[in-house]
C-alpha positions as CSV (number, residue, x, y, z in Angstrom):
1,X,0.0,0.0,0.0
2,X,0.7,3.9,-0.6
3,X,2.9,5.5,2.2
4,X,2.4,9.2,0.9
5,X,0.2,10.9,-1.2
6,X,0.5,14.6,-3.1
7,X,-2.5,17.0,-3.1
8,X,-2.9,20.1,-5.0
9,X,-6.1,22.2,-3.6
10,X,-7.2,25.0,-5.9
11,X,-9.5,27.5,-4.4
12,X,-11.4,29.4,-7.1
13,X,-14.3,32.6,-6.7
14,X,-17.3,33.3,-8.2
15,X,-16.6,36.7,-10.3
16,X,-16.8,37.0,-14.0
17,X,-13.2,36.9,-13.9
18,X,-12.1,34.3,-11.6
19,X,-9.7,34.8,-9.0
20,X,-8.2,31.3,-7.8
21,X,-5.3,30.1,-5.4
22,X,-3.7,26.6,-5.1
23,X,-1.7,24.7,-2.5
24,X,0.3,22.0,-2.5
25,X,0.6,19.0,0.5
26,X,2.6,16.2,0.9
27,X,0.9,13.6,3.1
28,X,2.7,10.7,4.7
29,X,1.1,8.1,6.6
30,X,2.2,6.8,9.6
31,X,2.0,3.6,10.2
32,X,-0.1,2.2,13.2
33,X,1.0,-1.2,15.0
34,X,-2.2,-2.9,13.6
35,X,-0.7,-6.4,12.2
36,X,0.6,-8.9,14.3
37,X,3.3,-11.2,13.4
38,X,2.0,-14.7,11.6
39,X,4.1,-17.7,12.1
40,X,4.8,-19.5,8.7
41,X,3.0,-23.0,8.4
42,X,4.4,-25.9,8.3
43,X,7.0,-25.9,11.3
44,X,7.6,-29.0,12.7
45,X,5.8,-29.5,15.9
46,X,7.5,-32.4,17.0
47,X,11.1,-32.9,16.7
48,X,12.9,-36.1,17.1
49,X,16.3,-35.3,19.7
50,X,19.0,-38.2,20.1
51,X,19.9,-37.9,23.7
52,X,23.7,-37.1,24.6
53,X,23.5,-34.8,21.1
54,X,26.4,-32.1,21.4
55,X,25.5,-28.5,22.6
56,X,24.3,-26.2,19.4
57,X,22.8,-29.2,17.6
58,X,20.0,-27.9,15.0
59,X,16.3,-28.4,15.6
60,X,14.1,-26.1,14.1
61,X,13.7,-22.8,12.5
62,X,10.5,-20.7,13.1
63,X,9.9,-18.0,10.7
64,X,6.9,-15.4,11.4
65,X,6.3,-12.6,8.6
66,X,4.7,-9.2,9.9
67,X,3.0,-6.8,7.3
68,X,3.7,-3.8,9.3
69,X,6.4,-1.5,8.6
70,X,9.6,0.0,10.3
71,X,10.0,-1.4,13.8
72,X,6.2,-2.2,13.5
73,X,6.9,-4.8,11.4
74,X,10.4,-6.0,12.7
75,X,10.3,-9.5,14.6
76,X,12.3,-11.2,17.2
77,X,12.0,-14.7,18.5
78,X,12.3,-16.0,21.8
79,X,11.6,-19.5,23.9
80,X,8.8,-19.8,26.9
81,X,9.2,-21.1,29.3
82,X,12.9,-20.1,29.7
83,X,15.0,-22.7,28.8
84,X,18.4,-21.7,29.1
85,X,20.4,-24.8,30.2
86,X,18.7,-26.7,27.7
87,X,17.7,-24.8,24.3
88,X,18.7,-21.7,22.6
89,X,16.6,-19.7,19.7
90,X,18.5,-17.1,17.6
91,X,16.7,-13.8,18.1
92,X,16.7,-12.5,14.6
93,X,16.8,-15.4,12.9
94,X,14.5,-17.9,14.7
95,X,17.0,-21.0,14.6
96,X,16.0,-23.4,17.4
97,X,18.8,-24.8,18.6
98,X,20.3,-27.4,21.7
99,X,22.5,-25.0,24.6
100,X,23.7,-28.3,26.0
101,X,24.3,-32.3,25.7
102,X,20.6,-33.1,25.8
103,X,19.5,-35.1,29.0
104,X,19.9,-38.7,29.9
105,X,17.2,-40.7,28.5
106,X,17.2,-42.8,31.4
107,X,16.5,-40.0,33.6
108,X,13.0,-39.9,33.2
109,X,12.1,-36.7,30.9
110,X,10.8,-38.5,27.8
111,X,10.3,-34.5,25.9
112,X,10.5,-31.2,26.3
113,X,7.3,-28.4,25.4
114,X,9.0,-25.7,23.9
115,X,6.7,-22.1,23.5
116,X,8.7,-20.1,20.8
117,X,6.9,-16.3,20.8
118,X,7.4,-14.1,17.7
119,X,7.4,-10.2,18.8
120,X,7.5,-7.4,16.5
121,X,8.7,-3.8,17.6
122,X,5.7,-1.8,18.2
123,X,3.9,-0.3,20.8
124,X,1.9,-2.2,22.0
125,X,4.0,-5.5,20.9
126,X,2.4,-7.9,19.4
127,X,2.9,-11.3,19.1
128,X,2.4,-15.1,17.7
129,X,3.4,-18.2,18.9
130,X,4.0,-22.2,18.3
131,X,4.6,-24.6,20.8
132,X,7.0,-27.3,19.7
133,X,7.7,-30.8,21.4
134,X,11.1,-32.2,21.3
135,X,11.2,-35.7,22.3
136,X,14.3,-37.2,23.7
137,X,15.2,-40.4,21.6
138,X,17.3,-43.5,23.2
139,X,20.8,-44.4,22.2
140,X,22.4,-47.8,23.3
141,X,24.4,-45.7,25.7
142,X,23.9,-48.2,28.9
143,X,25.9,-51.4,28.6
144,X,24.1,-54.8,29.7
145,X,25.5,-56.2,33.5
146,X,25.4,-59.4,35.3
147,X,24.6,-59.0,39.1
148,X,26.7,-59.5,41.5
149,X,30.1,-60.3,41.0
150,X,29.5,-62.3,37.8
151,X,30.3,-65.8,38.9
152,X,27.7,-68.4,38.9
153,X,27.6,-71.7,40.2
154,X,25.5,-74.7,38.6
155,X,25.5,-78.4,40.1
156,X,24.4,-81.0,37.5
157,X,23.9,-84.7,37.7
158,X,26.5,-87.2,36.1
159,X,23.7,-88.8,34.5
160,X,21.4,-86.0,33.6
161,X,19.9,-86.2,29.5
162,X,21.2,-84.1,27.0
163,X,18.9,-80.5,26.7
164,X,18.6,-80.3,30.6
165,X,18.9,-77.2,31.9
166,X,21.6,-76.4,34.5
167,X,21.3,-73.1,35.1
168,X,19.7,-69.7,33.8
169,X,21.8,-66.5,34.2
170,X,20.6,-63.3,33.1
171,X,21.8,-59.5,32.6
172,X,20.0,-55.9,32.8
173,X,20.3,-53.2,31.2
174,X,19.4,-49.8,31.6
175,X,18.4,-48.3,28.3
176,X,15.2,-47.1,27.6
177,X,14.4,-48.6,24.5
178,X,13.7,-52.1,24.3
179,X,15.7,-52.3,21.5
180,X,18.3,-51.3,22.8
181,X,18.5,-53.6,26.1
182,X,18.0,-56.5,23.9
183,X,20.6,-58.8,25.3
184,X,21.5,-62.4,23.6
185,X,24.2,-64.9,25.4
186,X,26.5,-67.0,24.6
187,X,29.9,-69.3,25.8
188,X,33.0,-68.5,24.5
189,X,35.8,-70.4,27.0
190,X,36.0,-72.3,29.5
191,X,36.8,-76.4,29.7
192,X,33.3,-77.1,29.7
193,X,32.7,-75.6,26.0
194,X,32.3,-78.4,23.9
195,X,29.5,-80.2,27.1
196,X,27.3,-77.6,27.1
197,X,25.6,-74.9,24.9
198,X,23.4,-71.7,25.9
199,X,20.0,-70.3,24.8
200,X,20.8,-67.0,23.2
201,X,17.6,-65.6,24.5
202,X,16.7,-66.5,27.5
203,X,20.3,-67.4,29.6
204,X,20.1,-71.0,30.1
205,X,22.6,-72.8,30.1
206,X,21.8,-76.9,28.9
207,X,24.2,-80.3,29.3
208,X,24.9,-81.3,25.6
209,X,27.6,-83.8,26.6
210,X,28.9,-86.7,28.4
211,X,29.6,-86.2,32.0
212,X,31.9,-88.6,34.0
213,X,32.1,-87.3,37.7
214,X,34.8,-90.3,38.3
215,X,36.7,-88.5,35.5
216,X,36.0,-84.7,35.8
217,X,34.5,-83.3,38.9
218,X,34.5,-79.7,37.9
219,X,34.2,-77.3,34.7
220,X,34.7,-73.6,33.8
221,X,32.2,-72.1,31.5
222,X,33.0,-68.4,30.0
223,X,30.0,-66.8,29.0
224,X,28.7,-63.3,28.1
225,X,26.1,-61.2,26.9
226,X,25.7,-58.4,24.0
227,X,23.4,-55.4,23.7
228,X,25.0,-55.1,19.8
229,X,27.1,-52.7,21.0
230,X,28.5,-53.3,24.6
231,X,29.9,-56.7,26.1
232,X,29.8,-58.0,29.2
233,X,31.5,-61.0,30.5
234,X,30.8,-63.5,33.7
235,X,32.1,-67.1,34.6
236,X,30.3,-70.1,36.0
237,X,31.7,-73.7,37.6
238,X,29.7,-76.8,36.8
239,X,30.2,-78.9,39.9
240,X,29.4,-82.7,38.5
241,X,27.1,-84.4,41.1
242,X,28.3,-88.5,41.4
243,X,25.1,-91.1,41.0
244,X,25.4,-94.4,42.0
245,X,26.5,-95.8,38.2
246,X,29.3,-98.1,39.0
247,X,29.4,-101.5,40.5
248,X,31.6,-102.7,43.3
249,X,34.0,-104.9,42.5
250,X,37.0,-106.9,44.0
251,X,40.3,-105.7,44.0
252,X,41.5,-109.5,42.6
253,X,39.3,-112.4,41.9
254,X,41.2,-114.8,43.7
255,X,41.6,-114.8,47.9
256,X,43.6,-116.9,49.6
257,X,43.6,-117.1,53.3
258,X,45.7,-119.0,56.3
């Protein structure tokens, strides 16, 4: 629209012979604070944050336009509520950005409602404003843990089948996303290796072997668990338990005695 305009007034009488006078005005308008800033569509509402993201990682930008003119129409950004220790927004620009390594996961705060407020210059200020959710995603940043001191213990029968189980050991981990504290097992050492084998899901631990407690009375078992990104490693001793699977017998077949 027009800012200024020109007028020329002539002033004329009524004689035979006319007298007349003319003026000349320039007329400016001034602009009123009448049009509030309007914050552009789409801006994403929900942003997806990676926790443990480094400080000034990007979000968002929020752009408002305001029709206005002069400092009427001249817009600044800011965040509500106040988030300083968390997120930062560029005042002239609107860029929506992290002010520090974002929040364990495992703390608790799942996201964040951040208010962003777009203020032009006049008097009175006027304003717009989105509010933007910034949920915190899970990394595999906890790694899996057997309790205790690791160690395990497992007494099995001499005689026991093939496929019984012996023992179940199991981890935790801390992540927040299942996916992330899947665990699978496994054996990897020990002198007991090649007699038994492990379920990858659930921890136990089954005889797949021969077991001779006359022979062996004791084996080691190295075993450990996997979140696809961390390790962690335990131990457990088989104790062999004797059955009653041997006949007596006589030292010689032949006494003699006086």
């Amino acid at each position: 629209t027009r800012q200024a305009y020109s007028l020329v007034i002539v002033a004329t009488d009524g004689d035979v012979t006319p007298m007349s006078a003319m003026a000349h005005y320039n007329i400016t308008i001034t602009d009123f604070n009448d049009n509030p800033p309007v914050i552009y569509e789409p801006v994403a509402r929900i942003i997806n944050l990676n926790e443990e993201e480094p400080i000034g990682s990007y979000l968002t930008t929020v752009q408002a336009r305001d029709i206005d003119s002069g400092l009427n129409g001249r817009v600044t950004y800011r965040i509500d509520p106040p988030l300083p220790s968390l997120f930062t927004i560029n005042v002239t620009s609107g860029r929506l950005t992290t002010a520090a390594t974002i929040i364990d996961r495992e703390a608790g705060i799942a996201s964040y409602n951040v208010t962003v407020f777009a203020r032009d210059g006049g008097s009175p200020q006027l304003e717009d404003s989105i509010t933007i959710t910034i949920d915190i995603q899970d990394i595999n940043d906890e790694a899996p843990v057997f309790p205790a001191s690791g160690l395990y213990s497992a007494p099995v029968m001499e005689s026991a089948a093939n496929g019984q189980v012996i023992a179940v050991v199991s981890a935790s981990d801390g992540d927040s996303d299942p996916a992330n504290r899947m665990i699978t097992y496994g054996i990897y050492g020990g002198s007991g290796q090649q007699l038994f084998t492990m379920n990858a899901t659930s921890g136990a631990i089954l005889k797949s072997g021969p077991l001779n407690f006359e022979a062996v009375k004791n084996y080691s078992l190295l075993i450990n668990c996997t979140d696809g990104r961390f390790v962690a490693y335990a131990s457990v001793i088989v104790r062999v338990v004797d059955v009653n699977d041997n006949n007596p017998y006589f030292n010689q077949s032949l006494y003699t005695a006086s």
